[in-house]
C-alpha positions as CSV (number, residue, x, y, z in Angstrom):
1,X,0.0,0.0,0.0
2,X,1.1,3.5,-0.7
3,X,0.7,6.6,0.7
4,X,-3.0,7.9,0.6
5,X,-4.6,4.6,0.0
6,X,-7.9,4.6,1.4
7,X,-9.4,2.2,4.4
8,X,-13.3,2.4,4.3
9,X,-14.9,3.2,7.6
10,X,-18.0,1.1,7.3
11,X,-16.0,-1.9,6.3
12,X,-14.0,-1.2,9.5
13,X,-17.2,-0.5,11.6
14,X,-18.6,-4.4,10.0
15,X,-15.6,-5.9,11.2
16,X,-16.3,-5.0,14.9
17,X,-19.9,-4.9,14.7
18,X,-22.1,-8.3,15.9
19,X,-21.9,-10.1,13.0
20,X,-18.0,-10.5,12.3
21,X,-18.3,-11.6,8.5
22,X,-19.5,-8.5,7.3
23,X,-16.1,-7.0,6.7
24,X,-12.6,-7.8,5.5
25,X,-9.7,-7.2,8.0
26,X,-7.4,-4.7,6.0
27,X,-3.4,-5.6,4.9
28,X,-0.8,-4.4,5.7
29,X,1.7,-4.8,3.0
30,X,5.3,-3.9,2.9
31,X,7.0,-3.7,-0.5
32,X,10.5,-4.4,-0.9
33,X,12.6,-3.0,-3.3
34,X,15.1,-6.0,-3.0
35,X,15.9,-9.0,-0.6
36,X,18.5,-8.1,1.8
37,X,21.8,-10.2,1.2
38,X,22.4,-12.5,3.4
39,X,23.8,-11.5,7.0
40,X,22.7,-7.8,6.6
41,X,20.6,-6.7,9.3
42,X,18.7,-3.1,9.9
43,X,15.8,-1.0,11.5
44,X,12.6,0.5,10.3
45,X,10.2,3.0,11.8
46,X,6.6,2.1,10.5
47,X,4.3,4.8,10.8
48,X,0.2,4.5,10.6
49,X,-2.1,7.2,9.9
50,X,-5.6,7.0,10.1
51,X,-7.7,9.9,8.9
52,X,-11.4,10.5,8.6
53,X,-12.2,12.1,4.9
54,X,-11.9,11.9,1.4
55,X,-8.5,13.5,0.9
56,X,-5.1,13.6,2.5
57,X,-5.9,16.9,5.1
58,X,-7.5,16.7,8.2
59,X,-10.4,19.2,8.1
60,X,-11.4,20.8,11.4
61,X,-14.1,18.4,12.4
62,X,-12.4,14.9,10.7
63,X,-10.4,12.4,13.5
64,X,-6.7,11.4,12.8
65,X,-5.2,8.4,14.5
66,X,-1.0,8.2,14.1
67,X,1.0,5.3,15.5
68,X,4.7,4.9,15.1
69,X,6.8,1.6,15.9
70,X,10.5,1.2,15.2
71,X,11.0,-2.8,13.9
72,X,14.6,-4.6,13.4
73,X,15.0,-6.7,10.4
74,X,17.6,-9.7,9.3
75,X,18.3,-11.7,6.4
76,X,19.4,-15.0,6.9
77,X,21.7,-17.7,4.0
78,X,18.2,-19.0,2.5
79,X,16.9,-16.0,1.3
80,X,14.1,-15.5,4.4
81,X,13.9,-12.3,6.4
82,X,12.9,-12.0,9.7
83,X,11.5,-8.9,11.2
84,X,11.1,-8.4,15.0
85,X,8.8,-5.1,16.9
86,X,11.1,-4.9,20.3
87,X,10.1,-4.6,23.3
88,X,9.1,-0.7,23.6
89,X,6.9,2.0,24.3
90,X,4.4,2.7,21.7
91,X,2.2,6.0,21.1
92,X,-1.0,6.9,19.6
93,X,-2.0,10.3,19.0
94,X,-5.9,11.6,18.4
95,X,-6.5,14.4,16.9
96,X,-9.8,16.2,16.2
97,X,-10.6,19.9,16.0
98,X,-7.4,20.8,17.6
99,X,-8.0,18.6,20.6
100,X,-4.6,16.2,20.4
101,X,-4.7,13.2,23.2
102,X,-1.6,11.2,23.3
103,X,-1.6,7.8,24.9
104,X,2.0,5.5,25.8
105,X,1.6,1.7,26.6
106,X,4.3,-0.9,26.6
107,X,4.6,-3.6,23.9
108,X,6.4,-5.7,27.1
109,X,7.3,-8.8,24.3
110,X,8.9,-8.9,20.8
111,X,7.0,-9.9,18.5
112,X,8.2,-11.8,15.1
113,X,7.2,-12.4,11.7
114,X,9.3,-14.4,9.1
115,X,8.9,-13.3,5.5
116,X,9.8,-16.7,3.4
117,X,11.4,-16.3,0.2
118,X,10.1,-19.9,-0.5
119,X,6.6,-18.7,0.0
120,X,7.1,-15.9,-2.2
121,X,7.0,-13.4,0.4
């Protein structure tokens, strides 16, 4: 997904509503350019925005939600990367009208996901 794409509200509203198979649960994709060689090893900050609207500005009366983690990545001989969220504090921001709320919780565990080259990614 690229910057802008659009998440539909009352596809996200039937996902939580009392009849679960209503909605889709939205992807997250992450498109790489290139597999990382084998043995290199980095970080990423990932960075969510959700905003209420048809277009890329938050008007005075639409809701923004921003999230920010920071993930570590490694490639390993076969090809497979795996990518790792930390331990760390994690913050969410709300903002509406020019009322911001920002809330901090701890993501206590890593967390893993391994991106198989022999699954295609």
């Amino acid at each position: 997904m690229g910057t802008g794409n659009v998440v539909d509200l009352s596809n996200l509203k039937s996902l939580v509503d009392s009849n679960g198979t209503t909605g889709m649960a939205p992807r997250l994709l992450l498109a790489m350019d290139s597999v990382p060689a084998s043995g290199e090893s980095g970080s990423m900050g990932l960075t969510i925005t959700l905003l209420e609207g048809a277009d890329a500005d938050q008007s005075s009366s639409e809701r923004m939600l921003t999230g920010s983690i920071t993930a570590n990545w490694s490639a390993d001989a076969s090809g497979d990367v795996a990518v790792t969220v930390p331990a760390q504090s994690l913050s969410m921001t709300y903002s509406k009208g020019g009322t911001i709320a920002t809330v901090t919780r701890a993501n206590g565990a890593a967390d893993m996901i391994t991106l198989s080259q022999s699954k295609a990614f």
